[in-house]
C-alpha positions as MATLAB code, in Angstrom:
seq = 'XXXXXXXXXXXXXXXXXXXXXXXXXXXXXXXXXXXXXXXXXXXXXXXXXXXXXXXXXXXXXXXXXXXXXXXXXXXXXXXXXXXXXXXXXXXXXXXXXXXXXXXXXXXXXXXXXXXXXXXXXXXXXXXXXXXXXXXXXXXXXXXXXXXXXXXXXXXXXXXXXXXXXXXXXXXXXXXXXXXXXXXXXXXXXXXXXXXXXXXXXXXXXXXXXXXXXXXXXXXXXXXXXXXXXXXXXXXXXXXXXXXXXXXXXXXXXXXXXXXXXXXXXXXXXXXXXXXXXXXXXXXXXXXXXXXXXXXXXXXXXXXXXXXXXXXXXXXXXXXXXXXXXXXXXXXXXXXXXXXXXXXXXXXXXXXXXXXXXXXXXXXXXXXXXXXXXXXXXXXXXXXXXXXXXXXXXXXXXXXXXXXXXXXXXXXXXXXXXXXXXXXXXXXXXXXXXXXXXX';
ca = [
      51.837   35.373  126.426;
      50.570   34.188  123.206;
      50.086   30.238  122.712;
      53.280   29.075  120.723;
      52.100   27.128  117.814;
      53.695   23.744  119.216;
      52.590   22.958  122.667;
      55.830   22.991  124.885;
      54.603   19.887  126.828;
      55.159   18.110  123.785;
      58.140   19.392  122.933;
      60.029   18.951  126.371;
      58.534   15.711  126.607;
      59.890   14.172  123.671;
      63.326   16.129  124.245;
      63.297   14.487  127.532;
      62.382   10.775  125.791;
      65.348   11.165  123.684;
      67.394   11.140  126.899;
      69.009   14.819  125.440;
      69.989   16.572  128.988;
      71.369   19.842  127.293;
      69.594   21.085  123.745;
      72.832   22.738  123.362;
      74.658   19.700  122.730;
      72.307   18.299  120.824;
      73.361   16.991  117.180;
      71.931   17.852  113.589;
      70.357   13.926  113.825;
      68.772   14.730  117.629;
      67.504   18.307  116.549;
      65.803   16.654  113.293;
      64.294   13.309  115.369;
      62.537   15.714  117.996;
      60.950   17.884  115.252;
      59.984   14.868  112.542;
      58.531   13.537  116.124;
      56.446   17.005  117.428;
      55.395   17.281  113.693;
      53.489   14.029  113.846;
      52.215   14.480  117.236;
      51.227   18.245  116.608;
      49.878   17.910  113.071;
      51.781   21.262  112.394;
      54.070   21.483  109.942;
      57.875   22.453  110.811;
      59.992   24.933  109.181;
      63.668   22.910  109.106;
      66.471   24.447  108.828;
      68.606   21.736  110.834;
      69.959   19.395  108.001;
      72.807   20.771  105.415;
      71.346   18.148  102.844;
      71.166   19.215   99.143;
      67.340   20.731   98.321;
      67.592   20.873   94.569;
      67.368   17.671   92.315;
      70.215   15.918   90.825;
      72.379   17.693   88.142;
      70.329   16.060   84.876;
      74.004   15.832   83.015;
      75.173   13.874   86.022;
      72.440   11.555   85.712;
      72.134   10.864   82.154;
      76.033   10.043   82.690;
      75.248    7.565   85.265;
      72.563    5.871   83.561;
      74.312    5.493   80.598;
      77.096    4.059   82.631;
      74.558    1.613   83.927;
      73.214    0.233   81.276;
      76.730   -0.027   79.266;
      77.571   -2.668   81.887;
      79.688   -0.760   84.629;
      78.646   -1.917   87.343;
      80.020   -5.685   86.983;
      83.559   -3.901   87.398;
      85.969   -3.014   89.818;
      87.040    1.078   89.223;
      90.744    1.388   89.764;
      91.414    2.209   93.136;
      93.522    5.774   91.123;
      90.287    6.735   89.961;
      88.443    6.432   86.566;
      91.119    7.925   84.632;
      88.151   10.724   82.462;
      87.116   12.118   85.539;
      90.623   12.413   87.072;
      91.072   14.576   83.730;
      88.178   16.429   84.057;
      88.570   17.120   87.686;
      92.125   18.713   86.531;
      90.686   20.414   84.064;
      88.055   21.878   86.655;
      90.601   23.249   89.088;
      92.434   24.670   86.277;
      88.952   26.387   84.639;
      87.749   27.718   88.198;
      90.889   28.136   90.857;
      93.093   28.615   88.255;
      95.861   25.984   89.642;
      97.849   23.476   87.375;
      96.890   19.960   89.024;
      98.298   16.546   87.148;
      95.191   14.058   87.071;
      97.400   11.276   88.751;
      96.560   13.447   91.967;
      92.831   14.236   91.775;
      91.984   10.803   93.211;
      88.154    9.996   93.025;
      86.252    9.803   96.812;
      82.871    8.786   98.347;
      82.500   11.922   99.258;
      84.383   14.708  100.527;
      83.986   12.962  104.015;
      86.144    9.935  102.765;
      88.051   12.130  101.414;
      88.941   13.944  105.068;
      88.981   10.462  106.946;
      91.722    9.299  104.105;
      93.307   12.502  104.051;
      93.717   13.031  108.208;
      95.056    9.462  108.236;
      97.712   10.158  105.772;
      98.824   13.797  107.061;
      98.941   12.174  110.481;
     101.422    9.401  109.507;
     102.911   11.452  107.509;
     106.196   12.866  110.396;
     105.685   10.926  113.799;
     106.544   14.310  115.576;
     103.358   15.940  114.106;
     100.578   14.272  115.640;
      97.944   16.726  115.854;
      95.033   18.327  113.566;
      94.181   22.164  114.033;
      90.635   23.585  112.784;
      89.957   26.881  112.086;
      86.555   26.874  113.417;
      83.548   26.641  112.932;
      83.209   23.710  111.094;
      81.653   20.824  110.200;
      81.618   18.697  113.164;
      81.500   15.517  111.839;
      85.395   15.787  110.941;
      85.754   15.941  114.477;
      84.527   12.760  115.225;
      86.809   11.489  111.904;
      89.867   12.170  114.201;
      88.137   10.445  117.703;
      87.575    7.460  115.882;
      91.174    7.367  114.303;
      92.603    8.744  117.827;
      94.696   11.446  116.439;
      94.667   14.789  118.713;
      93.167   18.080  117.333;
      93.168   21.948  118.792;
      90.862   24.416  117.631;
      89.990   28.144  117.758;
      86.749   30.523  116.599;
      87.964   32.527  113.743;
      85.289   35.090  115.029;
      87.934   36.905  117.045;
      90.742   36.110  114.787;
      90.349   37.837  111.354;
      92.305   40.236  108.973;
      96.016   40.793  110.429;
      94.964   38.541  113.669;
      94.979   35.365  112.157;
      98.589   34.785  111.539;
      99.806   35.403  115.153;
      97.039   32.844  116.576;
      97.748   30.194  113.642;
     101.684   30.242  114.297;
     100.888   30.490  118.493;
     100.119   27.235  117.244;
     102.364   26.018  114.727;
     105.437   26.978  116.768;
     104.938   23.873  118.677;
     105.923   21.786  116.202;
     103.359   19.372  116.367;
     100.626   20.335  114.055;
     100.472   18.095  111.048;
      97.436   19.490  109.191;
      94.731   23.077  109.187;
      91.647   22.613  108.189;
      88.961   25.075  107.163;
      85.952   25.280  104.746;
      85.656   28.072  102.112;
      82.532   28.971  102.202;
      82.151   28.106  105.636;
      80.289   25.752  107.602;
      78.190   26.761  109.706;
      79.136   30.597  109.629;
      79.020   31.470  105.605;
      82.220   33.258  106.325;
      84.923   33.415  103.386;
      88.742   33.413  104.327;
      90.174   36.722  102.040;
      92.604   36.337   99.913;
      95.201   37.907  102.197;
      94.292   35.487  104.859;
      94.351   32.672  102.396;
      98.205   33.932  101.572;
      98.535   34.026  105.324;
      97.159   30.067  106.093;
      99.598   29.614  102.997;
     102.547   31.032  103.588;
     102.696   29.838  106.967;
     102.153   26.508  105.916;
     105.078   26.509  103.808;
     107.256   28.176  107.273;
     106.222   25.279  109.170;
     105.911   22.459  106.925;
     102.081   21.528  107.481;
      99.649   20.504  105.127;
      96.510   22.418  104.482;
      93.187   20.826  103.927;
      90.735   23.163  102.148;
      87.343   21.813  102.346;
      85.566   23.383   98.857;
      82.658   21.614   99.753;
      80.253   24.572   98.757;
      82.460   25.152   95.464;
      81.633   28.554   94.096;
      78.515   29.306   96.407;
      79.644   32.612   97.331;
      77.236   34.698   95.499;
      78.946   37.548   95.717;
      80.613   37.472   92.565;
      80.419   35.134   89.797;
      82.447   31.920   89.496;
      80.626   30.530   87.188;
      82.692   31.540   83.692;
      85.467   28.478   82.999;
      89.091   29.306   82.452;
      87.862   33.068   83.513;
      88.959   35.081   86.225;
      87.609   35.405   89.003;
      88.461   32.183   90.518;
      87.222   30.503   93.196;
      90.082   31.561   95.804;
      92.303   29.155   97.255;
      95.509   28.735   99.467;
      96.613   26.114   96.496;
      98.081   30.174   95.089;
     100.318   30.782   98.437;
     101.579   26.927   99.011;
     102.472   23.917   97.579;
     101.164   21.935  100.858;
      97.907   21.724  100.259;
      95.101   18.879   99.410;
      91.701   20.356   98.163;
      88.520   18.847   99.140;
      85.995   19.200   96.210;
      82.159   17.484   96.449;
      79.526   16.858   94.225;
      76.922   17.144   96.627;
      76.448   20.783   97.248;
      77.557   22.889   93.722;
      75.753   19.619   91.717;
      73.019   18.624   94.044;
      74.412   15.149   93.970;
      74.762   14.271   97.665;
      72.626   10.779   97.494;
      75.715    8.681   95.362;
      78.485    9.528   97.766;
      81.174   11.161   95.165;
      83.884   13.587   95.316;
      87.434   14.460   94.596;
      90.249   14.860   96.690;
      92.848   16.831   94.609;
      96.290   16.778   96.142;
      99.504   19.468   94.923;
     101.878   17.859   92.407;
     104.491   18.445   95.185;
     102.731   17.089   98.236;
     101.496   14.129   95.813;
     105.477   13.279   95.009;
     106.608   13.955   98.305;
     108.556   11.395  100.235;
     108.177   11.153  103.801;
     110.888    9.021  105.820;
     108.004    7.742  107.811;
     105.584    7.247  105.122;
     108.266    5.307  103.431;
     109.215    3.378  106.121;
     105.495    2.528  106.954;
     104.516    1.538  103.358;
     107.387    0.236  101.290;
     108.756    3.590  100.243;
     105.801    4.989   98.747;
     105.151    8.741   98.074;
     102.375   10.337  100.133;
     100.452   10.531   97.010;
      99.782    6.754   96.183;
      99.694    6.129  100.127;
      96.168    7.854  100.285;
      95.161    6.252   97.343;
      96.418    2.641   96.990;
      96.531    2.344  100.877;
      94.225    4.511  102.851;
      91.431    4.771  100.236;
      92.224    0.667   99.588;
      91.511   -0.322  102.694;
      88.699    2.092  103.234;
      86.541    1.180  100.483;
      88.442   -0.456   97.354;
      87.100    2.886   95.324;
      84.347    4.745   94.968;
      81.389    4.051   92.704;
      82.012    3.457   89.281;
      79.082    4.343   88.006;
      78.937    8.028   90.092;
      82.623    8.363   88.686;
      81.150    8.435   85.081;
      78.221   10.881   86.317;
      80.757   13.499   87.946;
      83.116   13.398   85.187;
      80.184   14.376   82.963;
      79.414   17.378   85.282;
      83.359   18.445   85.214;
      83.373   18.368   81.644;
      80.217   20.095   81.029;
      80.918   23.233   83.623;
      84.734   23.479   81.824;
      83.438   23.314   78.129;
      80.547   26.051   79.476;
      77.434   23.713   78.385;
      75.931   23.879   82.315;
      76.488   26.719   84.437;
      75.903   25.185   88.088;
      76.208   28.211   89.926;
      72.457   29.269   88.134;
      71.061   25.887   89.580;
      72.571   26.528   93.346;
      72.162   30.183   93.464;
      68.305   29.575   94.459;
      70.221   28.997   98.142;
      71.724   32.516   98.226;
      67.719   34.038   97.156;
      66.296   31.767  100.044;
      69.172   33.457  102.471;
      68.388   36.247  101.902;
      64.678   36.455  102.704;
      65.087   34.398  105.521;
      67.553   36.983  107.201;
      65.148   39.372  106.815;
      62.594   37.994  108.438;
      64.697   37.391  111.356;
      66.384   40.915  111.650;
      62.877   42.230  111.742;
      61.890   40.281  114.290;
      64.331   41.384  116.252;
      67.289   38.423  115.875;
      71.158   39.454  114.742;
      73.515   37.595  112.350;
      76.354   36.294  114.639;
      78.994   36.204  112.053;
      77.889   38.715  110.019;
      80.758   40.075  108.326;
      84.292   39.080  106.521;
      86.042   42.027  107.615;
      84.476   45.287  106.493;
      82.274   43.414  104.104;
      78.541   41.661  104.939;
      78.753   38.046  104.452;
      77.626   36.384  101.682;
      73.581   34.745  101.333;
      74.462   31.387  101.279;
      73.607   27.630  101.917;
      74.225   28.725  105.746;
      74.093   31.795  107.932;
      73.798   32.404  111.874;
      71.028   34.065  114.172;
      71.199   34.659  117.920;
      68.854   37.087  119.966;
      70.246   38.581  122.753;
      69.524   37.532  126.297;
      69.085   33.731  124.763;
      72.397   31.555  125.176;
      72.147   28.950  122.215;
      70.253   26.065  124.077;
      67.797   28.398  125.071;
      67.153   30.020  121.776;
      67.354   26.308  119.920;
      64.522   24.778  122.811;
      62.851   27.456  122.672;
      62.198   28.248  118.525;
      61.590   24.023  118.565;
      57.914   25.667  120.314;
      57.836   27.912  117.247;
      58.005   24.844  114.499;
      61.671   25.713  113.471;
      64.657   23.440  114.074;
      68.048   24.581  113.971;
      71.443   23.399  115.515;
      73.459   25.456  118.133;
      76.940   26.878  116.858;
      78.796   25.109  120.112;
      78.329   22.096  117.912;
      80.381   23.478  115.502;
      83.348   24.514  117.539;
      82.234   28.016  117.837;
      82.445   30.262  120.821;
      79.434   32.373  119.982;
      75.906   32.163  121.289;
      73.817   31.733  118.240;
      72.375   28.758  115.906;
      73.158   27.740  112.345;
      70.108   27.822  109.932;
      70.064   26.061  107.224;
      68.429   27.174  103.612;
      67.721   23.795  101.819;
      64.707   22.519  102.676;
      62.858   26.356  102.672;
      59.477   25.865  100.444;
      57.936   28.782   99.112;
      55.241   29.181  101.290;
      56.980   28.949  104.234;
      58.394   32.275  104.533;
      54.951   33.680  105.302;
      54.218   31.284  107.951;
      57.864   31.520  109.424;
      56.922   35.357  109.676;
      53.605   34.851  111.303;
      55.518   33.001  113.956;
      58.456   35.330  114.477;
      56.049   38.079  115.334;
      54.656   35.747  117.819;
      57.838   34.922  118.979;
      59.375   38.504  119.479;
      55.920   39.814  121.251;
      56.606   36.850  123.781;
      60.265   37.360  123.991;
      60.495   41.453  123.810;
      61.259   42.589  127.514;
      58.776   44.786  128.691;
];
């Protein structure tokens, strides 16, 4: 056995500190505390691949937007809890220029974050019909939302897509629907942790079937576009960025500035609800909240009592970015597509070490390089594997965190400098010749 480059003493020792029993369980904030920790103590560097935080700097158009805002005085006021009414027209006019859907500005309400933007939203679609009481994920996902509905107390199934694609998916999403009870689906698209893309027969599947059995879908776009596959990038052009919002009218879509503009640090977002579901009277809504549509209950009572708004002055800066990516001044897709480039070097030096991609395909197609993709290596379960690359200098979370079935990790792309790649190599190969079974 070769000497890993990070004495395992340490590592198990601070691991152990920590009071973490099983690695496998252990969150994003535990993985990246035990590696900041064996960094210091070691003096060798980490490769982390643990945090889904932005790596690029801030969209410049964004800022300038923001500054400007600044120093013309915004900050003094309140925004209107609907939104600052030029972004709510830009964000329109950005699902319109790259999804292709007609949605009025009165419902693409302004968020801190897509993650307000869920809590709001799983609130609402929860109150919404007292006999739906329950969330469904189509998993993996981002775990976080998770712990959105066990702070509200609102009930939640989920199932691993990984089994489930193609024609599958629409008996296991009605085994579920059929009981009546399921109030909302959510999914990301890209994926979280997996990279995976729904198809656009699947996303006419998750649609129509929403439609059958009256449920709302929540489509979290939080890596808008980032499927480098093909190019999104060209306003009012096909092809779109696909959607269920073309096979139902029950739908809210999730769409961040953090990932596609790099501007994660001021917290904004939109949350863009259908003109139907936004008019839509429910008799418990109404009875709840004086008769209100579900539309103005996320905004002028959910997102009220949330927050009273979002930022004014990061309203100013994303309504900038909308209008700049729809009038074709700033392609964001050639600012983010460094993420796809990183992906795909960093599979490579995995596969050749002797790793697989867990989800590794949408259907008959290789997934996309991406923001995320998976690794397991056979004979490891994911606590194992996790522990045991920690020795190697690279941090990663374990996909049961996610909701998934599969025995892997998620690796992250953001933080990946440069020179890494060689030094993540170097300590592969030392990995594999103390791992390969003789």
């Amino acid at each position: 056995m070769k000497p890993t480059p990070i004495k395992k003493d340490i590592v198990d020792r601070l691991i152990s500190g920590l009071g973490i029993q099983d690695f496998t369980k252990a969150t994003i904030r535990e993985v990246k505390q035990v590696a900041a920790m064996a960094e210091k103590e070691s003096g060798v560097e980490y490769i982390k691949m643990e945090m889904g935080i932005p790596g690029l700097p801030a969209a410049q158009v964004g800022v300038n937007a923001q500054v400007k805002a600044l120093q013309d005085g915004i900050a003094h006021s309140y925004p209107d809890i609907q939104g600052y009414p030029e972004l709510k027209r830009q964000a329109s006019r950005f699902v319109k220029a790259f999804i292709n859907i007609d949605i009025a500005p009165e419902g693409c309400v302004p968020v801190c974050g897509s993650m307000q933007g869920t809590f709001a939203s799983f609130l609402t679609c929860s109150q919404a019909d007292r006999r739906k009481d329950t969330v469904l994920f189509i998993d993996p996902g981002f775990p976080v939302q998770k712990m959105q509905l066990q702070v509200q107390g609102i009930k939640y199934h989920t199932f691993d897509v990984y089994d489930y694609r193609g024609e599958k998916l629409g008996p296991k999403l009605e085994s579920y629907l059929k009981e009546g009870n399921i109030c909302a689906i959510v999914y990301s698209n890209p994926n979280n942790p997996a990279w995976i893309c729904l198809t656009e027969e699947e996303l006419k599947t998750v649609g129509e079937l929403a439609t059958r059995y009256d449920t709302i879908i929540m489509e979290d776009l939080a890596y808008f576009a980032m499927d480098f596959r093909k190019d999104f990038s060209k306003p009012f052009e096909p092809p779109y960025q696909p959607s269920v919002a073309h096979y139902t009218d029950n739908y809210i879509l999730l769409i961040s500035g953090s990932k596609a503009f790099s501007y994660a640090g001021e917290r904004i977002g939109v949350t863009c609800i259908s003109n139907h579901l936004f008019h839509r009277h429910y008799a418990d809504l109404s009875e709840r909240y004086e008769g209100l549509p579900f539309g103005l209950v996320f905004s002028t009572r959910m997102l009220y009592a949330l927050s009273s708004g979002t930022s004014h002055s990061a309203q100013y800066a994303l309504a900038a970015l909308f209008k700049a990516a729809c009038d074709g001044d700033y392609n964001f897709r050639e600012d983010i597509k460094v993420y796809g480039e990183r992906a795909h070097k960093l599979k490579e030096i995995f596969l050749r070490h002797g790793f697989h991609i867990v989800y590794d395909k949408d259907l008959d197609r290789p997934i996309a390089d991406g923001f995320y993709f998976t690794i397991g290596y056979d004979g490891m379960s994911s606590g194992q594997l996790a522990r045991e690359l920690m020795y190697y200098g690279v941090s990663a979370i374990c996909l049961v965190t996610t909701g998934s079935q599969q025995e892997g990790l998620r690796v992250c792309t953001s933080f990946i400098e440069d020179h890494q790649y060689a030094e993540l190599d170097r300590r592969m190969q030392i990995f594999a010749e103390n791992n390969t079974k003789s």
